[in-house]
LUMPABA-103475 format. One line per 8 residues: number of its first residue (from 1); their letters; for each residue x, z negated, y of C-alpha. Coordinates in Angstrom, 1 decimal. Each point is the difference from the previous one (the first is absolute). Example, Ala and Ser with C-alpha at 12.3 -4.5 7.8 and 13.67 -1.06 7.14 Angstrom:
BEGIN
1	AS	12.3 -7.8 -4.5 | 1.4 0.7 3.4
END
This chain:
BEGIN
1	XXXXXXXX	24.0 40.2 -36.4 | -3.6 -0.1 -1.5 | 1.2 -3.5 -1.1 | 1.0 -1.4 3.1 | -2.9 1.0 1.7 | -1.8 -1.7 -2.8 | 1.6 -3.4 0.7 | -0.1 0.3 3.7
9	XXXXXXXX	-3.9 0.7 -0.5 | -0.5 -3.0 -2.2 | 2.2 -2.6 3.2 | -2.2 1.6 2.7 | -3.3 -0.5 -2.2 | 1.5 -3.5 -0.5 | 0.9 -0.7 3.5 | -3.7 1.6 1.1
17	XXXXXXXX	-1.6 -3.0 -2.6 | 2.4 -2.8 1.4 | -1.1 1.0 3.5 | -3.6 0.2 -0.7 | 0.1 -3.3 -2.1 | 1.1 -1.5 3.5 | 2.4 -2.3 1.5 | 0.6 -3.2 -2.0
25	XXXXXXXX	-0.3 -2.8 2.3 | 0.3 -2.7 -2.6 | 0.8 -3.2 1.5 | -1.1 -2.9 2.6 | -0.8 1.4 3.3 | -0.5 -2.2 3.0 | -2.0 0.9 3.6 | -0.9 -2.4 3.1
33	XXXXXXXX	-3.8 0.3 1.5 | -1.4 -1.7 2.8 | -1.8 -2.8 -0.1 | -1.3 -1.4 3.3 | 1.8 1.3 3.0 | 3.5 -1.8 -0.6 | 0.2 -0.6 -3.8 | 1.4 2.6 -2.5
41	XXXXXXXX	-1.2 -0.6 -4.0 | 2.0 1.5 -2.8 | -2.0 1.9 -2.5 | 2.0 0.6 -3.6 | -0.8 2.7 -2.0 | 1.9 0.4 -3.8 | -0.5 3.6 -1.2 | 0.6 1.7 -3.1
49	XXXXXXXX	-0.1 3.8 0.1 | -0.3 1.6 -3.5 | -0.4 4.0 0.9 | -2.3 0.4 1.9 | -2.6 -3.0 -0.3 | 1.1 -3.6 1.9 | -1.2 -3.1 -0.7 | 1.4 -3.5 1.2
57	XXXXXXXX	-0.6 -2.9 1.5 | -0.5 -1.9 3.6 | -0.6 -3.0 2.1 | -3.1 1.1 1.3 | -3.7 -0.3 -1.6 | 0.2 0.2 -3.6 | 3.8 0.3 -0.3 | -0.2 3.5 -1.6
65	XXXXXXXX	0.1 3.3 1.1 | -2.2 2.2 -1.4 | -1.1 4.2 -0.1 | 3.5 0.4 1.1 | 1.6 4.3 0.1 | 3.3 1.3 0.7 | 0.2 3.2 0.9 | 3.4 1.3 0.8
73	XXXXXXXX	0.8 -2.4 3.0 | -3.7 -0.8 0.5 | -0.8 -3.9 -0.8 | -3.8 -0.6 -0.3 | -1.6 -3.6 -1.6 | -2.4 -2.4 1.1 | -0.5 -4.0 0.0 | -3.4 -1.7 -0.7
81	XXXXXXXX	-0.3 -2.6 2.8 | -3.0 -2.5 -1.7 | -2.5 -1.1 2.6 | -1.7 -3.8 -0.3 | -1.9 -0.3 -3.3 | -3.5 0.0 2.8 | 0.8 3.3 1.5 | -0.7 2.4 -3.0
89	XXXXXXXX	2.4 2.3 1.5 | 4.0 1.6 -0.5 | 2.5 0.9 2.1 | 2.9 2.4 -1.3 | 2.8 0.8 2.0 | 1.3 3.6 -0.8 | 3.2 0.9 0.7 | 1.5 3.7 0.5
97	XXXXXXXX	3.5 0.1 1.1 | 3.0 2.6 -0.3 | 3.7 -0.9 -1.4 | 1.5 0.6 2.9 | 3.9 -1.0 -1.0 | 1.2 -1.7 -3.1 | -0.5 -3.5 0.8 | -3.4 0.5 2.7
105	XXXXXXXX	-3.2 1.1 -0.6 | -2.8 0.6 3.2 | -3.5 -1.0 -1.2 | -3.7 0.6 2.0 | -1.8 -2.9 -1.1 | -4.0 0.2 -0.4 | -2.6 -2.3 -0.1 | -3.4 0.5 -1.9
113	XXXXXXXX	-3.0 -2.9 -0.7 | -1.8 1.3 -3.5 | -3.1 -1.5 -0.5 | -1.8 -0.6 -3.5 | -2.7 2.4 1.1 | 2.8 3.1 -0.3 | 0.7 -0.2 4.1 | 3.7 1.2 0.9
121	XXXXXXXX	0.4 -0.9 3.8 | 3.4 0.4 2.0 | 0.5 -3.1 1.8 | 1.8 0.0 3.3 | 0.5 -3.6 1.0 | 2.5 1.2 3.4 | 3.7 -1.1 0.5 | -0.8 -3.1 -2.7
129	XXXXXXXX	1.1 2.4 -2.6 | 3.0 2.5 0.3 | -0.2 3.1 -1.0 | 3.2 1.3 -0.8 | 3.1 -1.8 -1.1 | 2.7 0.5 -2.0 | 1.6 -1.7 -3.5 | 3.5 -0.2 -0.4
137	XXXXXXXX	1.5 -0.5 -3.4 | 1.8 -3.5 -0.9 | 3.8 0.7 -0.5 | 2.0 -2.5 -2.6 | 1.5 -1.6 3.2 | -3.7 -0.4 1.7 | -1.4 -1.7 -3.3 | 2.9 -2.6 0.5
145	XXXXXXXX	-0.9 -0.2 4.0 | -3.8 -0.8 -1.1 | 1.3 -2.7 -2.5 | 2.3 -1.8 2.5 | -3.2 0.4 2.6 | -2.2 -1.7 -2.8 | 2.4 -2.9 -0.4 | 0.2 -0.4 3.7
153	XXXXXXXX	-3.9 0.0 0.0 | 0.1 -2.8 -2.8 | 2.5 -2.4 2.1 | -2.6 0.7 3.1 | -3.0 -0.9 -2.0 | 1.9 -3.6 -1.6 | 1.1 -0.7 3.6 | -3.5 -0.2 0.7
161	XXXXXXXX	-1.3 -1.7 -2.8 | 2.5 -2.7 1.2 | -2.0 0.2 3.4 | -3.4 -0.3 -1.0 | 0.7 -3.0 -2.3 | 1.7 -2.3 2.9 | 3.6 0.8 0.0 | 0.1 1.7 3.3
169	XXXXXXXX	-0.5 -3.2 1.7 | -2.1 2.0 2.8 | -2.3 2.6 0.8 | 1.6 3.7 -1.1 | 0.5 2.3 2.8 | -1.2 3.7 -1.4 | 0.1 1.6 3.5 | 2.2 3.0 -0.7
177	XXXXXXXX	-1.6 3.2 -0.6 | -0.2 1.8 -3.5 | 2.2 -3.5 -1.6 | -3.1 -2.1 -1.1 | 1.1 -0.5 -3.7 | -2.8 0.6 -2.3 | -1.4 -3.1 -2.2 | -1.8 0.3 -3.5
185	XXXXXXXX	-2.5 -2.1 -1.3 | -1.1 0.4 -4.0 | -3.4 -0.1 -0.8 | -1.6 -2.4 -2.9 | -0.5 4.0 -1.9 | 3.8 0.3 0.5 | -0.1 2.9 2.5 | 2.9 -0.8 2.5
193	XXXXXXXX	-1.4 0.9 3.6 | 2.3 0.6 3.4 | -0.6 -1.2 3.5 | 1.2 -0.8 4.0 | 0.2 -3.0 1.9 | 0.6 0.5 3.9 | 0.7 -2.9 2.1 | 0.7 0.4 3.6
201	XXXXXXXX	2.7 -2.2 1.1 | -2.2 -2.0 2.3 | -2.0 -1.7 -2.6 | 0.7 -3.9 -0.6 | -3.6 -0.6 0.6 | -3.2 0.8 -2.6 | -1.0 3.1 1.2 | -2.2 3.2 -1.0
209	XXXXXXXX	0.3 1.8 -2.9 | -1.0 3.7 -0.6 | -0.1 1.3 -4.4 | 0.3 3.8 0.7 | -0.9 2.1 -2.6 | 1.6 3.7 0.1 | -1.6 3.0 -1.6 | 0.4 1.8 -3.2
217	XXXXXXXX	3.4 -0.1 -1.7 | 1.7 -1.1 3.5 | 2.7 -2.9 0.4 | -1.2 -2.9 2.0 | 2.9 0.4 2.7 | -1.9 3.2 0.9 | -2.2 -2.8 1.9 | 2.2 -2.6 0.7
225	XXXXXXXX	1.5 2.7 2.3 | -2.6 0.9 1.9 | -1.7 -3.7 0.7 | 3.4 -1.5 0.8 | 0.2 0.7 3.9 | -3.7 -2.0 -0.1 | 1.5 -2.6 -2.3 | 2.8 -1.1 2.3
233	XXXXXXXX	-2.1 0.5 3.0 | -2.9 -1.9 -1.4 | 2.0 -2.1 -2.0 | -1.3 0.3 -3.3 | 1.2 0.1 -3.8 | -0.3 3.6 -2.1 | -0.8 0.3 -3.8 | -0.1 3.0 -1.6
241	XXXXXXXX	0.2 1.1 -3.2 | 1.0 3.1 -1.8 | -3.5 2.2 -0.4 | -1.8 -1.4 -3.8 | -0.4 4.0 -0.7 | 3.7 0.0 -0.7 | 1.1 0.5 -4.0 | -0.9 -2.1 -1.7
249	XXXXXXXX	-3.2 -0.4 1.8 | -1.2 -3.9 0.6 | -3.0 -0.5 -2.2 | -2.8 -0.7 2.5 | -0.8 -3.4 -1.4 | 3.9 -1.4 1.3 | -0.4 1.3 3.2 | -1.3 -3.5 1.5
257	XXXXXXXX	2.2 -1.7 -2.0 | 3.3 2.1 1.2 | -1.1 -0.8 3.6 | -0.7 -3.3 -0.4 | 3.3 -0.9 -1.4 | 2.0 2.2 2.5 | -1.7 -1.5 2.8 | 0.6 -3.6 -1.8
265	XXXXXXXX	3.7 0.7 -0.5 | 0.0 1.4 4.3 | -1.8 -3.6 1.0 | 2.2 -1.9 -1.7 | 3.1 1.6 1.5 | -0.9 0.4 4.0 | -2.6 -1.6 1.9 | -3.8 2.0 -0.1
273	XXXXXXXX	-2.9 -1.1 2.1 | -2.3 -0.2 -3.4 | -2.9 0.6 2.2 | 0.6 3.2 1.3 | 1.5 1.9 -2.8 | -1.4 4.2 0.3 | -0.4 2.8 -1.9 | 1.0 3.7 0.8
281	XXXXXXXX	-0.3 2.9 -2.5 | 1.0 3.7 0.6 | -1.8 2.8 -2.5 | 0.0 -1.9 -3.5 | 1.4 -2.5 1.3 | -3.0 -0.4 2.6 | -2.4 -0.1 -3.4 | 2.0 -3.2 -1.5
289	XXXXXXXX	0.0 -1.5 3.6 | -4.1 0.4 0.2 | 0.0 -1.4 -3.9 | 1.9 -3.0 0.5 | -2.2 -0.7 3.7 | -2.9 -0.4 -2.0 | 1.9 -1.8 -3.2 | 1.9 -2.1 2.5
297	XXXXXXXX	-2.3 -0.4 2.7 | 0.7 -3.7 0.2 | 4.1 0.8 0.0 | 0.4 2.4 2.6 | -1.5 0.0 3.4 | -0.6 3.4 0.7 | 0.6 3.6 -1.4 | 1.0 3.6 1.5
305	XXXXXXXX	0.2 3.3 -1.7 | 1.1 3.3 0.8 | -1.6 2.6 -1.9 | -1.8 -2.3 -2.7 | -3.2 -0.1 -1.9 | -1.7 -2.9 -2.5 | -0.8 1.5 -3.1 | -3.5 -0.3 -1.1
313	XXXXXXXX	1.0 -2.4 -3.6 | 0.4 -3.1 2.7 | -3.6 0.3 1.6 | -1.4 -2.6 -2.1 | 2.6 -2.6 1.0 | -0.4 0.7 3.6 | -3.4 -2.4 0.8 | 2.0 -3.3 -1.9
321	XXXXXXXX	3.1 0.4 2.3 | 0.6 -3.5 1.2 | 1.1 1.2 3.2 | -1.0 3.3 2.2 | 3.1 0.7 1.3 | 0.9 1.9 2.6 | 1.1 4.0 -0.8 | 0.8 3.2 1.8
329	XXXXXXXX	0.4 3.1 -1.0 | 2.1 3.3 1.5 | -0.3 3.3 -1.0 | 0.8 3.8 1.0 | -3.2 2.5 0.2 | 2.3 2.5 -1.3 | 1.2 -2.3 -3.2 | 0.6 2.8 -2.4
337	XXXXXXXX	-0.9 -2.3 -3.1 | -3.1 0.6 -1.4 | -0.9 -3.8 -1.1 | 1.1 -0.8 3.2 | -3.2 2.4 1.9 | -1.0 -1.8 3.2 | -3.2 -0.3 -2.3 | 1.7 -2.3 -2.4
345	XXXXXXXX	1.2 -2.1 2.5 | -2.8 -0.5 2.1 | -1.7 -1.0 -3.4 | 3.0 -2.9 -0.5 | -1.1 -0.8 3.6 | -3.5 -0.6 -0.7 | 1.0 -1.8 -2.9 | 1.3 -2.5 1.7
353	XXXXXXXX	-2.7 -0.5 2.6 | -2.7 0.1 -2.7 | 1.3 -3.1 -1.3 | 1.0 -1.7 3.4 | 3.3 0.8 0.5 | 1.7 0.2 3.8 | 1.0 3.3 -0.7 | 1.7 3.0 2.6
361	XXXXXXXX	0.1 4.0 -0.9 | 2.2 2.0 2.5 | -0.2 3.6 -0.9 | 2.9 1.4 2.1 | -0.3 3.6 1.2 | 2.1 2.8 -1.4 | 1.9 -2.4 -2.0 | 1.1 0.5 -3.7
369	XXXXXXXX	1.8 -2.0 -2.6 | 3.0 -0.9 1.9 | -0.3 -3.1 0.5 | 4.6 -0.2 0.8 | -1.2 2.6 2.8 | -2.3 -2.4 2.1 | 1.7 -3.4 -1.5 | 1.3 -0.9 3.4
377	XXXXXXXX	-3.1 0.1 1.7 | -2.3 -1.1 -2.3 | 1.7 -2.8 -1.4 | -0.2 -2.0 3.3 | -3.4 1.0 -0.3 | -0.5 -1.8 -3.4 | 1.9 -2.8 0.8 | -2.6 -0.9 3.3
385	XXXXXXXX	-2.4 -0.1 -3.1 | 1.6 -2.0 -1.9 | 1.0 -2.8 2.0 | -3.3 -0.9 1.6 | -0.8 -1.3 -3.6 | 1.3 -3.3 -1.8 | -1.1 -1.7 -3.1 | -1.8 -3.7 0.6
393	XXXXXXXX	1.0 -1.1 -2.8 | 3.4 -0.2 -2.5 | 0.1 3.2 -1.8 | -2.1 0.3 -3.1 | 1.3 2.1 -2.8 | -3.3 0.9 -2.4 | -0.6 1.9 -3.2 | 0.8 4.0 0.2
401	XXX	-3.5 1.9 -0.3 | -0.5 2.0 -2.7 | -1.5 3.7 0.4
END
């Protein structure tokens, strides 16, 4: 008897350990988040669960997971987002979920900015970023759904490779919603880089062209979607590629060139009125779109950002711009990014004017970072801007400043 009760004390002290060690969740895990208000991302995560430490890695940021727990069926890590080499600050994304079946675990996603200084802010950038979603686990059958997807993607991308070098025999017709095949584009460093093309299918003429540039770590369809209604109504051609914070980040000195040849490859496909070619960045993507204004002032006619500053290494450049062209700026009073302080901006804004700029600063009321909340609206907004202004001369492509 005393020996029984041995061996049924040493399985339950066993069964305690396993259960306190936690749930393995070894394996490739997939969720959807919103990106814009129509267009659902995948984010991949590949853990490894050894007792009760995991570690892993991701799309996002850095591609690994880091400071990651399991405790029973509680699932904690976090993923260092990098900010731009100028803004001296991190983002992490910290994750704390429960296993809530075998195959589906429900995560709160956080957001905090830490600053050099030892500063450890929550951010709360509104509906732009979700708060809670939930991973599946990839089955055997999934992985060979993903790999048939992946060839499907491949014949989408030759097809229009086919397009853009003349065998379409006409302009392409990308009208449908959520089908705009994505393009790649390798840079002279060798970092292959994704992006739209949207055509409305009245174009046969040289007409406008917008370069959007979408914020941090987001897929340039997240602003295709939103600008399209204005592009077929206005008739005018969309570029946007996917956001240069991506992994691997686009070192800062191929930026130009990436656009450049993108927008090269786009002329030489459809018609573009090379006079009035824009710019529009959301969030980091407003920061590149205020760079390349001042870089490319003789390129683009005008420039529009949404929640956007200049950082300070390009103040020297600003008096030898060739061109002052035109800018304006939108931003929320209630932007919850620090950098992005109504005081930061208004000190973009006097940039500008300082050395002679035509530049615009609407501070809207009550507004925060979400730019996908007010898009509608403001986008018709931004576009009145931009089309009062047209270059007088062919485009100009110059030498990239350097900071």
């Amino acid at each position: 008897m005393k020996l029984k009760m041995f061996f049924s004390g040493i399985i339950l002290v066993l069964v305690m350990a396993a259960d306190a060690a936690g749930t393995d969740i070894t394996g490739k895990w997939v969720a959807e988040v919103q990106h814009g208000p129509l267009e659902k991302l995948p984010i991949t995560f590949n853990f490894t669960a050894n007792g009760n430490v995991l570690t892993g890695t991701t799309d996002q940021g850095v591609g690994k997971i880091s400071d990651g727990k399991i405790e029973e069926d509680n699932i904690s890590f976090s993923v260092l987002i990098p900010g731009p080499s100028y803004a001296e600050f991190e983002i992490k994304h910290l994750y704390r979920g429960k296993v809530s079946s075998g195959d589906e675990i429900r995560f709160t996603r956080e957001m905090r900015i830490f600053t050099p200084d030892g500063k450890d802010e929550p951010v709360n950038p509104g509906n732009s970023w979700p708060y809670e979603l939930t991973v599946k686990k990839v089955q055997l059958h999934d992985n060979e759904a993903l790999i048939k997807e992946s060839d499907e993607d491949k014949r989408e991308k030759q097809a229009m490779a086919v397009a853009l070098a003349g065998g379409s025999g006409g302009v392409l017709s990308l009208r449908q919603p959520m089908t705009v095949p994505k393009q790649t584009i390798t840079s002279s460093g060798g970092l292959t880089r994704s992006y739209y093309v949207y055509v409305p299918d009245s174009v046969t003429a040289p007409v406008p062209l917008i370069l959007l540039l979408p914020g941090n770590g987001a897929s340039g369809m997240s602003q295709i979607e939103v600008w399209k209604s204005l592009a077929e109504e206005k008739n005018v051609i969309l570029v946007a590629p996917d956001s240069f914070y991506t992994q691997p980040p686009l070192p800062e000195e191929e930026v130009t060139e990436f656009l450049h040849n993108v927008l090269d490859t786009v002329k030489a496909a459809w018609p573009v009125d090379e006079r009035r070619m824009y710019l529009f960045g959301h969030s980091a993507g407003a920061i590149v779109a205020l760079y390349m204004a001042i870089a490319e002032s003789r390129y683009f006619a005008a420039a529009a950002a949404h929640a956007g500053i200049l950082p300070d290494d390009f103040d020297h450049y600003m008096p030898h711009v060739p061109r002052k062209i035109p800018v304006a700026i939108w931003v929320g009073d209630k932007d919850p990014y620090p950098y992005l302080s109504l005081e930061n901006v208004r000190n973009t804004r006097d940039k500008f004017e300082k050395n002679g700029f035509p530049i615009q600063l609407t501070e809207i009321p009550g507004h925060d970072h979400n730019y996908y909340r007010i898009a509608d609206t403001l986008n018709k907004t931004i576009w009145e801007f931009l089309s009062t202004s047209s270059l007088a001369d062919v485009p100009v492509k110059s030498s990239t400043p350097t900071p």
